[in-house]
C-alpha positions, 0 to 999 in steps of 0.5 A: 742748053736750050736758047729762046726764040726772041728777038734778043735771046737767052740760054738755059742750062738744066739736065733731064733723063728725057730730052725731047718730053722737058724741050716740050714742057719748057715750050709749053710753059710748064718747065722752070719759071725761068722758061715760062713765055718763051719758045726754046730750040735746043743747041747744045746736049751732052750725055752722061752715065752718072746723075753726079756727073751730069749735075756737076757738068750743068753747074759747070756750064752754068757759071761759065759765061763765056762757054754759054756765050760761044756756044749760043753764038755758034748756033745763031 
């Protein structure tokens, strides 16, 4: 999960094989069209063995607003 550098932030979830080159594209504006204009710092991160099982954990994330809410809050 990534959360933007603003005054008032936001998170995005996405999933990656390489976590360090789609943090630097997402900074660089190049990323989804969500993520264009902004800074992103990196506070969450899970791994898994399975594309299927990543997916489902970011869509999982995704919906789950308080989950989003506590981790963003933990990383102030």
């Amino acid at each position: 999960m990534l959360k933007s550098v603003d005054k008032k932030p936001v998170t995005y979830v996405g999933y990656t094989k390489d976590l360090k080159s789609r943090l630097n594209l997402h900074n660089k504006g190049k990323g989804a069209k969500f993520t264009r204009g902004r800074k992103w710092k990196l506070i969450y991160k899970e791994s898994f063995k399975s594309k299927n099982k990543a997916i489902s954990r970011e869509y999982y994330i995704k919906k789950n607003k308080t989950l989003r809410k506590n981790i963003k809050d933990k990383n102030k």
